[in-house]
N, C-alpha and C positions, 0 to 999 in steps of 0.2 A: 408506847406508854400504856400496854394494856396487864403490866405488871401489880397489882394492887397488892401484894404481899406488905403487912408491914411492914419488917426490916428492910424489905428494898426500899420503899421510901422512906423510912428513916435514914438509911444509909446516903441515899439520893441527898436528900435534904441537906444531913449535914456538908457531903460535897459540893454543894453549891453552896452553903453559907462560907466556908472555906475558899471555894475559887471566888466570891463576890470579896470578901476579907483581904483575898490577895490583889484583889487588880486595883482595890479600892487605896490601894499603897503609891499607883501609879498616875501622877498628879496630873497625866495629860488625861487620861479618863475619867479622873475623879473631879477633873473639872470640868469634861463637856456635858454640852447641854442635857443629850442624852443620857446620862448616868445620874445627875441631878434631878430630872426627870424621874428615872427610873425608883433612886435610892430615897428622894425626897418628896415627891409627888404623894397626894394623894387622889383618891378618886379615880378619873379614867385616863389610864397611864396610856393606850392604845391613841387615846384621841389626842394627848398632849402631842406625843411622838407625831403620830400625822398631819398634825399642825405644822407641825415645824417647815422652814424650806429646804426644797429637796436641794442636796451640795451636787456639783457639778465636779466630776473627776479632777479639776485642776483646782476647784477651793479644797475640795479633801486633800492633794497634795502639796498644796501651800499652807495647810495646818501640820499638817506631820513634817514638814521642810521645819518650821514655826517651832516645834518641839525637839527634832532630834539633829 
């Protein structure tokens, strides 16, 4: 990230606004906590996230069981 050039971050930027625009389509991410956090948060988005409780490999795969 030690690019400062304008246009690369302009460029940057709007690719991220773009892949957040796309994933934000995908109702299993646009509803967890974390992106809710992320997309609607305000303040300290680091502390909200490491608040949260750590999932254990088998609650992550009974959420995505849960979705797809």
């Amino acid at each position: 990230m030690t690019n400062k050039d304008d246009a690369f971050v302009e460029e940057r930027r709007q690719l991220l606004d773009r892949f957040l625009k796309e994933i934000a389509k995908l109702d299993y991410i646009l509803e967890s906590e974390e992106f809710k956090i992320f997309s609607r948060g305000a303040g300290e988005v680091d502390k909200a996230l490491s608040n949260m409780p750590r999932q254990t490999p088998n609650k992550i795969l009974e959420k995505y069981r849960a979705v797809f």
